[in-house]
N, C-alpha and C positions, 0 to 999 in steps of 0.2 A: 163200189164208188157211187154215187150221188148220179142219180138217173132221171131222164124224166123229159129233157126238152128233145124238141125233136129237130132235127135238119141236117146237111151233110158237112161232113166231117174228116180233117186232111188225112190222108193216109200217110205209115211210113215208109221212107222211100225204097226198103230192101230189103229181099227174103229173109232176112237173119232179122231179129228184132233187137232194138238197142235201146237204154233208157235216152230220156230223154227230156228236159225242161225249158222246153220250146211253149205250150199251149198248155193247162190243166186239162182239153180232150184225152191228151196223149197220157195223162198220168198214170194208166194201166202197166206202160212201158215200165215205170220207174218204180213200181209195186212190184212187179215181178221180180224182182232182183233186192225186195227189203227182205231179209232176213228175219227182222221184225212180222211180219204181216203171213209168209214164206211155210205154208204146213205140209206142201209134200210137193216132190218136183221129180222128172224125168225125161227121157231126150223127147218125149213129145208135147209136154203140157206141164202147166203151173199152175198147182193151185193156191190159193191166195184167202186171208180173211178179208172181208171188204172192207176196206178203211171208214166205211160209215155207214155199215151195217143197218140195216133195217126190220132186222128182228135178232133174238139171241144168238141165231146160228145165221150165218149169211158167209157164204163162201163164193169165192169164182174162180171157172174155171178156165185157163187162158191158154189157148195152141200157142209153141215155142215158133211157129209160122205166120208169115205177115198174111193175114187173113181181116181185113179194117171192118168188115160189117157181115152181114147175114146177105146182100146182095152180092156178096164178093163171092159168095161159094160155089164151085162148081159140081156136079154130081160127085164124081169121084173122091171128095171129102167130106161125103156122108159115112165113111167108115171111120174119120178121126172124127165125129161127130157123137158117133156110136161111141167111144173110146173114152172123147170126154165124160158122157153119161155115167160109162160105167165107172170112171174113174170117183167122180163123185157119189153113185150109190154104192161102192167099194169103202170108200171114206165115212158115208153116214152108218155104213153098221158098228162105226163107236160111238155112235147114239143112238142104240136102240130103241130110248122110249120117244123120241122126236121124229115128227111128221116132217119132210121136206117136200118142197117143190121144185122142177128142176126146169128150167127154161130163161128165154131171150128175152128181153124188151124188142120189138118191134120196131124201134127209132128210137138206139141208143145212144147218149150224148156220149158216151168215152167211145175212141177211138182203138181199136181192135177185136176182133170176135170174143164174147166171154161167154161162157154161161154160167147164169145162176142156181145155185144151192140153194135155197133159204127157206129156215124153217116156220111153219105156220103160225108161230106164236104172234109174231108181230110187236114184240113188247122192244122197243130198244127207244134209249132218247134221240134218236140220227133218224126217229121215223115223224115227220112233223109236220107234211102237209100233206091236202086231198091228194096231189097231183104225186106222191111219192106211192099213198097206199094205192090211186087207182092205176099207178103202172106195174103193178103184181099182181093187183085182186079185179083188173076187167082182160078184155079180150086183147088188149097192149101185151100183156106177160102169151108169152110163146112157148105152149110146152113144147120142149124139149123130143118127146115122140114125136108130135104133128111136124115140126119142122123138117126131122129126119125124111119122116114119111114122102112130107111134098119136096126135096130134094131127090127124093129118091125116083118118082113117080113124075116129076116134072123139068127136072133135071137146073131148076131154081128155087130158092127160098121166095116165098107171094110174100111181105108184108102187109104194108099199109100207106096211104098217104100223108104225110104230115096233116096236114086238113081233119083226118079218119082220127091221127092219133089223138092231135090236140081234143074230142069229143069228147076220148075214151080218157082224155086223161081230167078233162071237167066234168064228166059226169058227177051226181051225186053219192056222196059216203055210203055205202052198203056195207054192214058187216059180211064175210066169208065164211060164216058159219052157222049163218041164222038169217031173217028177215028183218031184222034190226037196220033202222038206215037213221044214222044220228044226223043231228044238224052237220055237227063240227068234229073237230080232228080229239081235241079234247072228252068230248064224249063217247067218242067209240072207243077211245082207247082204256077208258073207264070200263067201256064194254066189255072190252076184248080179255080184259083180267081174269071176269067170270068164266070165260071159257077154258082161257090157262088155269086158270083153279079148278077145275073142275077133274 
């Protein structure tokens, strides 16, 4: 789903998750249950293509438990944490020659805990501003390890402040593969070809 702004965001009201078209925050609710979108499912998680993808493979992976953000988590669901992980590097070994990255946004605009799959290409038309690539490619994107880590060791998820995120999300375009820092959105992704060709 379309990421990027930062601030707090309604929770659902009950441990069961139920679709819902109240708010576009909530529209994960209403994903999980499209068939369309719908690649693999089980009594603990769902996983999902992301409706607007931000590179060729972009996947998420969503607890069948009402879990609304990365603050919500308590220690003891660092093991469905672990679960979702593997469930998504379970899924990328039918992509063997594609690089993924597996992690949070830090101050996610949709509404329930997801994590991301997405693979390093970066090439998709739903990728189109600074503020999209720098919440993958700066310190906003949450691997996936570290967060376990600090649930595990601290018995909460640390993010960031709104204030921290919005920097990280106006910082300047850097390529993730090189030293290349183009002007504009248009040009890196010119960039970015060469490296997919390569």
């Amino acid at each position: 789903m379309a990421e990027a702004t930062p601030g707090k965001r309604p929770a659902p009201d009950s441990s069961t998750l139920q679709p819902t078209k109240t708010h576009w925050s909530r529209g994960l609710l209403a994903s999980m249950n499209d068939p369309n979108l719908i690649v693999k499912s089980d009594d603990r998680v769902v996983i999902i293509k992301d409706k607007y993808p931000k590179a060729r493979y972009h996947f998420l992976v969503i607890p069948r438990i009402n879990i609304p953000n990365l603050k919500s988590l308590k220690r003891e669901q660092s093991e469905l944490l672990r679960y979702m992980e593997d469930q998504s590097r379970l899924l990328a070994t039918k992509y063997p020659q594609i690089e993924f990255r597996y992690g949070y946004h830090a101050i996610p605009s949709m509404s329930q805990l997801h994590l991301h799959m997405i693979s390093q290409d970066f090439d998709s038309p739903c990728l189109k501003t600074k503020r999209h690539w720098n919440s993958f490619n700066t310190r906003y994107f949450l691997d996936s390890a570290d967060v376990i880590r600090c649930l595990e060791e601290r018995g909460m998820v640390v993010t960031m402040t709104p204030v921290a995120g919005e920097k990280l999300l106006d910082q300047p375009l850097k390529c993730h593969k090189c030293i290349y820092s183009p002007q504009n959105m248009p040009k890196l992704k010119q960039h970015l070809s060469k490296h997919t060709n390569n």
